[in-house]
N, C-alpha and C positions, 0 to 999 in steps of 0.2 A: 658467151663469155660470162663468166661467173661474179657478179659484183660483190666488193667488199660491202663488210658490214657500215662502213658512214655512206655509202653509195646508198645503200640499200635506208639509211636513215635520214637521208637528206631527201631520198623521193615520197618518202609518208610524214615528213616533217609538219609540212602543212595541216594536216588533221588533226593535230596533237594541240592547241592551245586556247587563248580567251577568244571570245566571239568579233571583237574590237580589231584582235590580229589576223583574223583569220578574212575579216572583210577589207582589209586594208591586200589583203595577198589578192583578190579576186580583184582588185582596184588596180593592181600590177599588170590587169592582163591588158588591157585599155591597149588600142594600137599608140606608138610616140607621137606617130604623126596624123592628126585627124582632121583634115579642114574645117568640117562642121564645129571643131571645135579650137579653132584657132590657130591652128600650124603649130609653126615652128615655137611660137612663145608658148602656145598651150605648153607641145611639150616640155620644154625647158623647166615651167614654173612646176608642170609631172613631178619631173624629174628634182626638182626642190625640195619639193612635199612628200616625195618619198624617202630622200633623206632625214627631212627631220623626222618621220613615223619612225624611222630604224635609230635614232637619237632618243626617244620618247622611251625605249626598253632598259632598263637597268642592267640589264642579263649585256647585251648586246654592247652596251656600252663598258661594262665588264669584259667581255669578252676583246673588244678594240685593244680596251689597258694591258691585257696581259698579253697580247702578242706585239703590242708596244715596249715593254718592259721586260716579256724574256724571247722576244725574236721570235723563229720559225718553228713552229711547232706540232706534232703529227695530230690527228685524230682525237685518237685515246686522251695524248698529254692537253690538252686543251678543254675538252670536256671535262677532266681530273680537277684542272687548274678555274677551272670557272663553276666547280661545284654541283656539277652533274653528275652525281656517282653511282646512281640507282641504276637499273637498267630499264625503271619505270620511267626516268626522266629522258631516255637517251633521242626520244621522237623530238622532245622541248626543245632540247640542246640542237638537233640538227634544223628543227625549222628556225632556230635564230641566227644560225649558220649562215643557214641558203639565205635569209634575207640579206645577210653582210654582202655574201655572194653576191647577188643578184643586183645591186647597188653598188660592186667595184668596191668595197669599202676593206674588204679582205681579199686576196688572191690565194689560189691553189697551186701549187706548184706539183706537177703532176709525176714530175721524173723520183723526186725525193719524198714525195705525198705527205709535204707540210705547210702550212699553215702561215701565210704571212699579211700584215698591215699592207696597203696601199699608201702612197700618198695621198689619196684623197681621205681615205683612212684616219692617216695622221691628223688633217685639216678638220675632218669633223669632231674629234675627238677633242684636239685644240680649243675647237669651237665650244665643245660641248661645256668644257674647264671653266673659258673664259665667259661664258653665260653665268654658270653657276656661280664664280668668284663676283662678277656684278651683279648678280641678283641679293647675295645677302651686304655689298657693299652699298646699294641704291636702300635696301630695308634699315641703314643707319644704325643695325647691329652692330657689336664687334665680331672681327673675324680673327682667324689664328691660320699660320701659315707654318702647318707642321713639316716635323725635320724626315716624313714621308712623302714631302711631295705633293700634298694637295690642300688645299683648304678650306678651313671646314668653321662653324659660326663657335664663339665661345663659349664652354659648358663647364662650369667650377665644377662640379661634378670630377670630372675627370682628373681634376688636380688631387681632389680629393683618395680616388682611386689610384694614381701614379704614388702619391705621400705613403699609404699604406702597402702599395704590395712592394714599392723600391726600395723607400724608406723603413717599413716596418713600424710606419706611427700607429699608434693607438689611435681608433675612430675618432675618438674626442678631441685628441690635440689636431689631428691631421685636419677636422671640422673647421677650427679655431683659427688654424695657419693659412687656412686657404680663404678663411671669413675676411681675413684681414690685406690678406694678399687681391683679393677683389674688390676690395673699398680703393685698395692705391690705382691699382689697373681705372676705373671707374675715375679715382681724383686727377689721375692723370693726363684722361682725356685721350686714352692712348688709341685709335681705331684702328693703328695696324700692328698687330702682335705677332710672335712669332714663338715657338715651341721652348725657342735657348731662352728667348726674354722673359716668360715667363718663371723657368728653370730660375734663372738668375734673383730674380723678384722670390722667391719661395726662398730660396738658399738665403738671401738677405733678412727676411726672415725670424725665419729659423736661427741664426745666429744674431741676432737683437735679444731673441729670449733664451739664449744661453744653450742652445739642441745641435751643438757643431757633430756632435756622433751622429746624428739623424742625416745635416750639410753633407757632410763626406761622403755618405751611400748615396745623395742623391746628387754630386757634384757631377757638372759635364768634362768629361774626358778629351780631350782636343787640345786645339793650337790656334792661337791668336791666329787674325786673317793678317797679321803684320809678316808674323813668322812664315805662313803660306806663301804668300808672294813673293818673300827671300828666297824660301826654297826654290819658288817655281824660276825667279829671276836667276836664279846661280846651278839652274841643272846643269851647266853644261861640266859643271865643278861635282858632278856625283856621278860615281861609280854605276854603271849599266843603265844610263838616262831615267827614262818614266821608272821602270821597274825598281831601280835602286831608291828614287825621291818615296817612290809609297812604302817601300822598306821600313827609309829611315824615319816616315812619318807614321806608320804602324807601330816602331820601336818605341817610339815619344808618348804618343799613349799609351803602350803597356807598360811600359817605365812607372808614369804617374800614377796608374791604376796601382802597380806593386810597393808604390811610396803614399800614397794615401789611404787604400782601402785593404793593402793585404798583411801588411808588412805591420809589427809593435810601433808604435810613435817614437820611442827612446830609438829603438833599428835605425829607421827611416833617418832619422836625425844625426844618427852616429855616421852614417854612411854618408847624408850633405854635407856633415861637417868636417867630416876625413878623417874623422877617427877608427872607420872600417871601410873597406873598400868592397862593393857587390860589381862582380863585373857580369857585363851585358845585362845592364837591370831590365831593358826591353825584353827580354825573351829567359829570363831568372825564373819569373813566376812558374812561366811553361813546362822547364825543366822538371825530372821526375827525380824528388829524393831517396826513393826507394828501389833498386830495381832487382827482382825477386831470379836466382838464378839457379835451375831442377839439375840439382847434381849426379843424379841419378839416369838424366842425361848427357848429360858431360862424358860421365865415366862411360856409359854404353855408346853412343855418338857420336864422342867429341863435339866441335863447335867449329861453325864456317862463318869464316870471321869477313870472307867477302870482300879482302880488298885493303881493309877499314886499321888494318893495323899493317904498318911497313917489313918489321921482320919477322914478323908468320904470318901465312895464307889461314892456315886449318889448324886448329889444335886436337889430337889423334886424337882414341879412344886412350883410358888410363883404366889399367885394373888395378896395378898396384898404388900403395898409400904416397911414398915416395915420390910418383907419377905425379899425382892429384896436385900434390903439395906443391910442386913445380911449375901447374895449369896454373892454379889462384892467380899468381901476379901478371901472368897475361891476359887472362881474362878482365881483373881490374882495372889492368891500363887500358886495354881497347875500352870500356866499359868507359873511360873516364873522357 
């Protein structure tokens, strides 16, 4: 029988990497159970020790997060997604494979030949987080607990970088805003940070020394956690449960995005204060105000309207002027 190509890359895996990983593989062959060397606890504590060796790879521990985070996944998509694209790498990628394998940390599901986390899996991975999160909280560092999910030690740097490519500051201010924004982080003694609170601290700011045009591009788009929990408390009051709550909560941020960051200030203003009206401002932006239509189709094809307009299905072909001139106003209305 003919093996697929990860079959066929998972068994020369092993030849493929540092010398470190490569003795750790020959250390796997050890029988579990060896009296001479302790029974049942030798093996157990084996069997520890080879977990953390497969925690010890960055690759490996990549590889747990992504099938943590997009579920079952084949061969190909996995190796894509974990940054194996060469086909020089493809031995690397299988020998970190077979380790996960070989340690229950990944499962194969053979009927669907995809790719999924274990529970125990999950457990080391967990493990792996929460080592990492104490290690830079014991160093008395600060840490930041970005709005991706993981946590990572503090680097003004990167404020620096967010100020310019979101904001659009110039090096020199953006340098100054973030000089200043780490003095207060710093007087405040704050050791647990988080991605919004910082946000918040920049935007404050930024509007002490008069830069609300810079504030606005870098303002966070959301909903009080007040407001969340009203929504969450009163689903039973929304239209199609979970689907309709992230609806109306996806509408409320593009709403603010189109009244903050798209829309003229005098617009914006006129429209809260009712002196014009934009309906559905959630989904306004989205709309296209141009919509371009090949007349030269029309007349040879006419148009399948699909449903979409109650008193015409189809509008025919037209050659003559007459004809055309009669298409415009249905085409406008379904159009509209």
């Amino acid at each position: 029988m003919k093996q697929t190509e990860e079959e066929l890359d998972l068994d020369v895996g092993a030849d493929i990497d540092n010398d470190s990983e490569l003795g750790m593989d020959l250390d796997d062959d050890v029988d579990e159970f060896d009296p001479k060397r302790g029974g049942i606890l030798q093996s157990t504590s084996k069997r520890v020790r080879m977990i953390f060796s497969v925690m010890a790879s960055p690759n490996r521990i990549d590889i747990l997060r992504i099938l943590n985070s997009k579920g079952p996944l084949t061969y190909s998509e996995l190796k894509s997604l974990a940054g194996f694209k060469s086909k020089k790498e493809s031995g690397k990628f299988a020998y970190h494979l077979r380790k996960l394998l070989r340690q229950s940390l990944v499962a194969l599901n053979k009927s669907e030949r995809r790719y999924t986390i274990t529970n125990l899996g999950k457990l080391v991975l967990s493990l792996a987080r929460q080592i990492e999160e104490r290690s830079i909280i014991e160093s008395g560092k600060m840490y930041v607990r970005t709005s991706s999910e993981s946590i990572e030690e503090f680097n003004s740097h990167k404020i620096i970088q967010s100020l310019v490519r979101e904001g659009s500051l110039p090096l020199e201010l953006a340098q100054k805003i973030t000089e200043e924004v780490e003095n207060r982080i710093y007087k405040y003694q704050t050791t647990y940070l988080t991605g919004a609170l910082i946000r918040e601290m920049v935007n404050s700011v930024l509007l002490e020394h008069g830069h609300e045009e810079y504030r606005n591009k870098l303002a966070r788009l959301g909903l009080p956690v007040y407001d969340v929990q009203e929504m969450i408390s009163n689903l039973d009051d929304v239209d199609n449960g979970a689907e309709g709550l992230l609806f109306n909560a996806g509408q409320k941020v593009f709403a603010e995005r189109l009244l903050t960051n798209v829309l003229p200030k005098d617009v914006a203003d006129s429209h809260l204060s009712g002196d014009l009206h934009i309906s559905n401002p959630g989904v306004w932006s989205m709309i296209p105000d141009t919509i371009f239509v090949n007349i030269k189709e029309l007349i040879e094809d006419g148009v399948d309207l699909g449903g979409k307009y109650l008193d015409v299905s189809r509008i025919s072909t037209s050659k003559q002027l007459d004809k055309i001139n009669t298409s415009f106003p249905v085409v406008l209305a379904a159009l509209a």
